[in-house]
C-alpha positions in Angstrom: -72.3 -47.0 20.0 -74.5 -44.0 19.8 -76.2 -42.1 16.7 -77.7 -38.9 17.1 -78.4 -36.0 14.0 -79.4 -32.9 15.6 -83.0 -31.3 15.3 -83.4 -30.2 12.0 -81.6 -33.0 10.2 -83.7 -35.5 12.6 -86.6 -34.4 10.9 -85.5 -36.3 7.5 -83.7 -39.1 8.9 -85.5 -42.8 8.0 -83.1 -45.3 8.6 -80.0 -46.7 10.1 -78.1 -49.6 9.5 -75.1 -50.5 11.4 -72.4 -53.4 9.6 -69.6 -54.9 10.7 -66.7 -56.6 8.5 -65.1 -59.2 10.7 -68.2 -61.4 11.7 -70.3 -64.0 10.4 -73.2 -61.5 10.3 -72.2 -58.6 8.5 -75.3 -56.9 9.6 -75.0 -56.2 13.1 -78.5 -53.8 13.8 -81.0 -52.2 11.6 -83.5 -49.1 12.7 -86.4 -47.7 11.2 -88.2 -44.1 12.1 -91.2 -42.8 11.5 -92.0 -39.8 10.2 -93.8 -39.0 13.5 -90.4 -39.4 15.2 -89.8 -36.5 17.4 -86.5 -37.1 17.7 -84.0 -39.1 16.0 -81.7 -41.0 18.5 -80.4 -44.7 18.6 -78.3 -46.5 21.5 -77.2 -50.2 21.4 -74.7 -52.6 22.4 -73.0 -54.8 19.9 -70.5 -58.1 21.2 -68.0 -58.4 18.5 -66.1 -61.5 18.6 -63.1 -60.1 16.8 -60.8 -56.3 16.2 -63.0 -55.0 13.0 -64.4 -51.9 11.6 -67.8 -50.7 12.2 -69.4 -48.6 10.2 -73.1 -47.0 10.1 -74.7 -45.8 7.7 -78.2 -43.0 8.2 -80.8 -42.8 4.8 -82.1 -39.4 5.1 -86.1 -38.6 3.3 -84.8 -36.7 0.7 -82.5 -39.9 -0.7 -79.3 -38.7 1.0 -77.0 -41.2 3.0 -74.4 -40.2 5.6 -71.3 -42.8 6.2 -69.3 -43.1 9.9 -66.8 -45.3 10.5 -64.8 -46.9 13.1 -62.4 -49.6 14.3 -63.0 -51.3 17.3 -60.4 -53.4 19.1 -61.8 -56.2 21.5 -59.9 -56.2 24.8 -60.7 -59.0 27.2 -64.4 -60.1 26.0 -65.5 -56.5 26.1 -64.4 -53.7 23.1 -62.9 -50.2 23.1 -62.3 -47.6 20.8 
C-alpha cells in the first residue's frame, strides 16, 4: 500500500494510521512526521491472513482527518486488489 498527499497538503500532514478489520490486530502500521518532513510519503507491506478491508486514515496539523478505504482479497499467501 502506498500513501502520498501532494506538496502543499504534505506540509500539514502528522500522522497515519493504517487498520484492518479481519485480524487479531486491528492496527496493522502507525506513522508519525515531523514537522521538518520535506515530504510526506509512506510505503509498506502488510501479510493479511484473511479477505478484509483496509482502511487508512491521515491527521492533518490543522485537526483535519482524511479516510481511504479498501478491500483486499488474499490469493494464494499473497493479496490483491
Amino acid at each position: 500500500m502506498t500513501a502520498s498527499v501532494d506538496r502543499v497538503a504534505a506540509a500539514y500532514l502528522t500522522d497515519v494510521l493504517i487498520v484492518g478489520n479481519g485480524s487479531s490486530r486491528v492496527r496493522l502500521a502507525a506513522f508519525q512526521f515531523a514537522p521538518a518532513s520535506e515530504i510526506s510519503q509512506v510505503k509498506t507491506r502488510i501479510r493479511l491472513q484473511a479477505m478484509q478491508s483496509v482502511t487508512a486514515v491521515a491527521k492533518m496539523r490543522d485537526g483535519n482527518f482524511y479516510i481511504g478505504s479498501k478491500r483486499v482479497k488474499i490469493a494464494l499467501g499473497s493479496w490483491s486488489w
